[in-house]
LOFIVEX-226201 format. One record per residue: residue number from 0; residue in three letters; z, x, y of N, C-alpha, C in turn. Coordinates in nm, 4 decimals, m for minus. Atoms other than C-alpha are relative to their C-alpha. Example, Ala and Ser with C-alpha at 12.3 -4.5 7.8 and 13.67 -1.06 7.14 Angstrom:
<pts>
0,ALA,0.0000,0.0890,m0.1190,0.7800,1.2300,m0.4500,0.0000,0.0900,0.1200;
1,SER,m0.0060,m0.0820,m0.1190,0.7140,1.3670,m0.1060,0.0730,m0.0770,0.1090;
</pts>
This chain:
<pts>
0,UNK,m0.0158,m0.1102,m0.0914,7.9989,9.2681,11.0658,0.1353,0.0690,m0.0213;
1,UNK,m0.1458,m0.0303,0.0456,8.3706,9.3006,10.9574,m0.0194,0.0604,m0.0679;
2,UNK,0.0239,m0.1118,0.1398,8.3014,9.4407,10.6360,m0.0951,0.1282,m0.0163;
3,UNK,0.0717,m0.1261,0.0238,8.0324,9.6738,10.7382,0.0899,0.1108,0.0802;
4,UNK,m0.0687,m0.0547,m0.0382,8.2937,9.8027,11.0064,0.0855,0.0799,m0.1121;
5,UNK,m0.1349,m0.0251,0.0901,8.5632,9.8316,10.7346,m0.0307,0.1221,m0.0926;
6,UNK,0.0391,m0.1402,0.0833,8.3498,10.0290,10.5156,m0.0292,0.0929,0.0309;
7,UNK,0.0456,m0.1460,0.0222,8.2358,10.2622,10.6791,0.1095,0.1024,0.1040;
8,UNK,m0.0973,m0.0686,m0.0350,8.5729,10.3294,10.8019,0.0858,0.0845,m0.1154;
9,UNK,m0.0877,m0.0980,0.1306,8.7143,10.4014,10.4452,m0.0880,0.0443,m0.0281;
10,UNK,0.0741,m0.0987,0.0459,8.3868,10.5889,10.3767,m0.0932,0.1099,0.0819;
11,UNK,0.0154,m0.0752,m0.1313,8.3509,10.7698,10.6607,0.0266,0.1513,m0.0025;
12,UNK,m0.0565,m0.1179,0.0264,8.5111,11.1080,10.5000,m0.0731,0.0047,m0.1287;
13,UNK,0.0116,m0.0044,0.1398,8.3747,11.0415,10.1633,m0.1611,0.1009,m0.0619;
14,UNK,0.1143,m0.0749,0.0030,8.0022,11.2427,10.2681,0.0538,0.1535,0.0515;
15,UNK,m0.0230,m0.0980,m0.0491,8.2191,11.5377,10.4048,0.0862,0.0468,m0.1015;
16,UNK,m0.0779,m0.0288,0.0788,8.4427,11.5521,10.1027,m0.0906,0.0385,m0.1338;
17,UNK,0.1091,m0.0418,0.1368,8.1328,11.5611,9.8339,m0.0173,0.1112,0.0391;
18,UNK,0.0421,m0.1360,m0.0404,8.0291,11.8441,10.0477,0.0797,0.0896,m0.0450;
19,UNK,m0.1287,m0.1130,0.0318,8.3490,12.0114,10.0290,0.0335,0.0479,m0.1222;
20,UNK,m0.0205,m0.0203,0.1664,8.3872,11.9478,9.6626,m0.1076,0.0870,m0.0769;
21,UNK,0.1235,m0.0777,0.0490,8.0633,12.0834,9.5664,m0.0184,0.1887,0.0452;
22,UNK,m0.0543,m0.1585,m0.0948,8.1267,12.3978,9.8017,0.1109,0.0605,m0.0676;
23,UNK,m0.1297,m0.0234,0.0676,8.4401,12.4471,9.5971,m0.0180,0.0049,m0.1264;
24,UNK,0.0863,m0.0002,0.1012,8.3093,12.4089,9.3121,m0.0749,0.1117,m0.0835;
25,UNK,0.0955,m0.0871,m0.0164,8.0378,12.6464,9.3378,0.0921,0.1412,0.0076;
26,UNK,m0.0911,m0.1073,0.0198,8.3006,12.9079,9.4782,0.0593,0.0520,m0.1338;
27,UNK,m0.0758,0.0052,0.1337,8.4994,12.8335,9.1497,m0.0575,0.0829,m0.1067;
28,UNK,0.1290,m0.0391,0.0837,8.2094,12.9008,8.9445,m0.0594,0.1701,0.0130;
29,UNK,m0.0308,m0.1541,m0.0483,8.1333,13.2390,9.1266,0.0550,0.0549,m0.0592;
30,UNK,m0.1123,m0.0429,0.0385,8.4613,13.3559,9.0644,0.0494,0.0211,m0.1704;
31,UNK,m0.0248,m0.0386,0.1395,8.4594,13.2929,8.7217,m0.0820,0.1083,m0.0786;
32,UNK,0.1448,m0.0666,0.0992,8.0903,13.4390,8.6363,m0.0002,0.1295,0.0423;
33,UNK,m0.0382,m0.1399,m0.0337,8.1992,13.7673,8.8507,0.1227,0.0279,m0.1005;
34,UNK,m0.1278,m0.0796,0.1105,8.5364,13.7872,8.6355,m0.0700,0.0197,m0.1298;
35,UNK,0.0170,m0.0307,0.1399,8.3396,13.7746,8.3277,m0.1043,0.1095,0.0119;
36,UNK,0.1003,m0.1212,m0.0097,8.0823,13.9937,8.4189,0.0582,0.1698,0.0344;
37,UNK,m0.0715,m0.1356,m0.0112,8.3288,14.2699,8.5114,0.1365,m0.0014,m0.0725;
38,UNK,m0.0921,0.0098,0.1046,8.5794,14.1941,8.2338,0.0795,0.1275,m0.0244;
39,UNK,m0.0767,m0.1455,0.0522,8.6285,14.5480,8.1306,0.0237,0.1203,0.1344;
40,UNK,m0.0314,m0.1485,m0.1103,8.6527,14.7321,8.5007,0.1617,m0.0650,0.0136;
41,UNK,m0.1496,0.0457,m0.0437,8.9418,14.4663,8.5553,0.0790,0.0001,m0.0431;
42,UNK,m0.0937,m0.0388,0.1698,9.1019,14.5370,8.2107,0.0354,0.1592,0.0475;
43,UNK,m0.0413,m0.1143,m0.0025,9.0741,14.8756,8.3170,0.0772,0.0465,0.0852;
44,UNK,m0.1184,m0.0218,m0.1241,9.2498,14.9011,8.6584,0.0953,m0.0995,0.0064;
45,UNK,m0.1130,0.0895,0.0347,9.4585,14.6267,8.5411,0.0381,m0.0945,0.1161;
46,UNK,m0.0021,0.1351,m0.1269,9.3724,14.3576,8.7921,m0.0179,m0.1436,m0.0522;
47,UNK,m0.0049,0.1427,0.0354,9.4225,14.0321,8.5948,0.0693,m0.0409,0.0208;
48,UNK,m0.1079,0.0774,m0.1262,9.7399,13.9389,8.7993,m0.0738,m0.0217,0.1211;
49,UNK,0.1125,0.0106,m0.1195,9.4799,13.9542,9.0922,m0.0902,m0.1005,m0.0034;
50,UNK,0.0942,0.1141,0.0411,9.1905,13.7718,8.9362,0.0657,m0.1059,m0.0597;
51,UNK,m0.0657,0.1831,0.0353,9.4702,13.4696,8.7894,m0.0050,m0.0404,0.0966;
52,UNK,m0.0447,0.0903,m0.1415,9.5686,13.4324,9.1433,m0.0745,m0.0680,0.0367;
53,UNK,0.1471,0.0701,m0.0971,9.2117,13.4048,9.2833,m0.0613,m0.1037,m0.0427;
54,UNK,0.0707,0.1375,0.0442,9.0799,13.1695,9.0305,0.1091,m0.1006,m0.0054;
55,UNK,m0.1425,0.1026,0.0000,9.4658,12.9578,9.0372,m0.0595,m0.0318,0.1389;
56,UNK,m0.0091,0.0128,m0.1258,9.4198,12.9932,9.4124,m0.1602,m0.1838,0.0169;
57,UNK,0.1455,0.0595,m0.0022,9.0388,12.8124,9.3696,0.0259,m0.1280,m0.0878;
58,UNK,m0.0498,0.1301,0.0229,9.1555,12.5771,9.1405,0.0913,m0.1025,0.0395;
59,UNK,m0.0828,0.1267,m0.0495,9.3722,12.4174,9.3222,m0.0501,m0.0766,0.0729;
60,UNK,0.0867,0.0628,m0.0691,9.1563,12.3515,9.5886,m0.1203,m0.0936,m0.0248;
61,UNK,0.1236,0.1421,0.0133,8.8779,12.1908,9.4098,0.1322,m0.0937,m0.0528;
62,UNK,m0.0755,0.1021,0.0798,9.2062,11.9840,9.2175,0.0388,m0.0981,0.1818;
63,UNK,0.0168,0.1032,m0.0927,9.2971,11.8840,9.5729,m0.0546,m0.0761,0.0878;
64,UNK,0.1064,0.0261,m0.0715,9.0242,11.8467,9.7034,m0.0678,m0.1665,m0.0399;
65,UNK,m0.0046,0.1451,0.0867,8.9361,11.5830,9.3977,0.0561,m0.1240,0.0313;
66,UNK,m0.0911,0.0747,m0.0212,9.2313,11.4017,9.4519,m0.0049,m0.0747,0.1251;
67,UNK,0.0407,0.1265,m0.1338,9.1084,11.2980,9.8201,m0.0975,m0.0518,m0.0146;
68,UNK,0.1582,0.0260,0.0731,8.7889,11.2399,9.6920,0.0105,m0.1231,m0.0482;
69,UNK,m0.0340,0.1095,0.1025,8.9154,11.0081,9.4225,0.1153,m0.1308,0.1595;
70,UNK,m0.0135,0.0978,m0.0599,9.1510,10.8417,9.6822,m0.0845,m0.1040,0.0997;
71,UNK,0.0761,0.0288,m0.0860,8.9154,10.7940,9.9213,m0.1565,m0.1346,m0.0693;
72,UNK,0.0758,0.0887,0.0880,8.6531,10.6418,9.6795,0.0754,m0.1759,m0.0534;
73,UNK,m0.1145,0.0936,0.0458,8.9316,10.4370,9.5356,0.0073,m0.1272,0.1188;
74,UNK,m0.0519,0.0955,m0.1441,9.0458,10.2689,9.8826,m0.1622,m0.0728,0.0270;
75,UNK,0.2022,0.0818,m0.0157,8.5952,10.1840,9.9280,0.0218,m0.0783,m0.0891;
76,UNK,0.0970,0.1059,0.1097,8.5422,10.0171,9.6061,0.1191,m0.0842,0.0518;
77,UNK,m0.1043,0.0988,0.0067,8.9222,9.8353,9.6154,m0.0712,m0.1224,0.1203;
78,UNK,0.0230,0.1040,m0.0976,8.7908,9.6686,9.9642,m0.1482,m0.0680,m0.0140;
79,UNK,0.0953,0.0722,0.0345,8.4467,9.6377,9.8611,m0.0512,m0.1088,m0.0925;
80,UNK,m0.0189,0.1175,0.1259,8.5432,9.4538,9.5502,0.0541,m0.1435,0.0408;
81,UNK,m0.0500,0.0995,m0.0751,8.7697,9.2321,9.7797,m0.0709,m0.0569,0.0908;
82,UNK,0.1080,0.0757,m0.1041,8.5071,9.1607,10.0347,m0.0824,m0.0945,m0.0534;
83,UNK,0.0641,0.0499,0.0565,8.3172,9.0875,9.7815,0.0060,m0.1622,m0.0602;
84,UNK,m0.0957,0.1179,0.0400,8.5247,8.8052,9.6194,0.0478,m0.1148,0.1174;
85,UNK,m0.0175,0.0910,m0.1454,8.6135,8.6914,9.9803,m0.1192,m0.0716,0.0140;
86,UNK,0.1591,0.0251,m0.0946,8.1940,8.6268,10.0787,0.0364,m0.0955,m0.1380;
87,UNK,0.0453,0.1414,0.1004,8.2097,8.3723,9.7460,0.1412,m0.0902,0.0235;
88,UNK,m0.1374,0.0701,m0.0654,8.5708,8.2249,9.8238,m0.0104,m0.0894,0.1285;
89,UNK,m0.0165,0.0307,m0.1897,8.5240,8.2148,10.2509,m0.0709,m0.1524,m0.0200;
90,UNK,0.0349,0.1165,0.0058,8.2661,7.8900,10.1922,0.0354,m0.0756,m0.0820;
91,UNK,m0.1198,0.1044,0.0634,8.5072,7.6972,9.9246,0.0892,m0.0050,0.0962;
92,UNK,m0.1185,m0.0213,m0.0884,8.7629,7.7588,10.1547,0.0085,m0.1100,0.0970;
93,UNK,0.0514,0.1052,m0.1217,8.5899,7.6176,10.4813,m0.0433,m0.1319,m0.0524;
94,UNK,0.0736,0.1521,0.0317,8.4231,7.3131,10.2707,0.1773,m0.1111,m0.0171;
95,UNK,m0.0820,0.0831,0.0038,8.7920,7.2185,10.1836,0.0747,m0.0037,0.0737;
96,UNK,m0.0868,m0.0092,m0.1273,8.9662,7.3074,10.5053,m0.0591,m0.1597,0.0989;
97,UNK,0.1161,0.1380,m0.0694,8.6385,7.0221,10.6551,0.0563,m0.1104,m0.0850;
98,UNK,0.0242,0.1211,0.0569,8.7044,6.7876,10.3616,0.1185,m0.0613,0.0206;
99,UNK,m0.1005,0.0890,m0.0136,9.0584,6.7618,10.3803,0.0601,m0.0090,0.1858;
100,UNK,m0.0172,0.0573,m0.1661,9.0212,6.7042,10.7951,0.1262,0.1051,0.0461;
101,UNK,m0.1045,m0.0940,m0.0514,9.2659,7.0420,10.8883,m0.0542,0.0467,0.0844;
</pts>
């Protein structure tokens, strides 16, 4: 019951952050397939200081967006790996805590 608590406390953000990432993503993607598709109006009024910003601006956000993503994932498996290792450990533990009478 511990460990199902635990997890789904560090993965509790991790279905609202795929969302986000994918949403960001997608924007990104947009942004690029409109700049290429109007390549030569933006060459022509000389708006590619405009369109760096917007797609810099967009990349950052999916980059930080990632980065909680990845921590967040990170911090799940680390405890799930440890829980894991604990549930085969916890009954060695108790058999020799019983054997040696503590």
């Amino acid at each position: 019951m511990i460990g199902t608590i635990v997890t789904v406390f560090f993965g509790r953000y991790l279905v609202s952050l795929n969302f986000l990432q994918l949403s960001k993503e997608a924007d990104m993607r947009y942004c690029l397939v409109r700049w290429r598709e109007n390549a030569e109006v933006i060459a022509l009024y000389g708006g590619q200081a405009l369109e760096y910003e917007q797609v810099h601006e967009l990349m950052s956000e999916v980059m930080v967006n990632q980065r909680n993503l990845n921590r967040n994932q990170r911090n799940l498996e680390c405890f799930t790996n440890l829980y894991g290792y604990w549930v085969q450990v916890l009954p060695l533990v108790s058999i020799w805590f019983y054997v040696a009478g503590v």
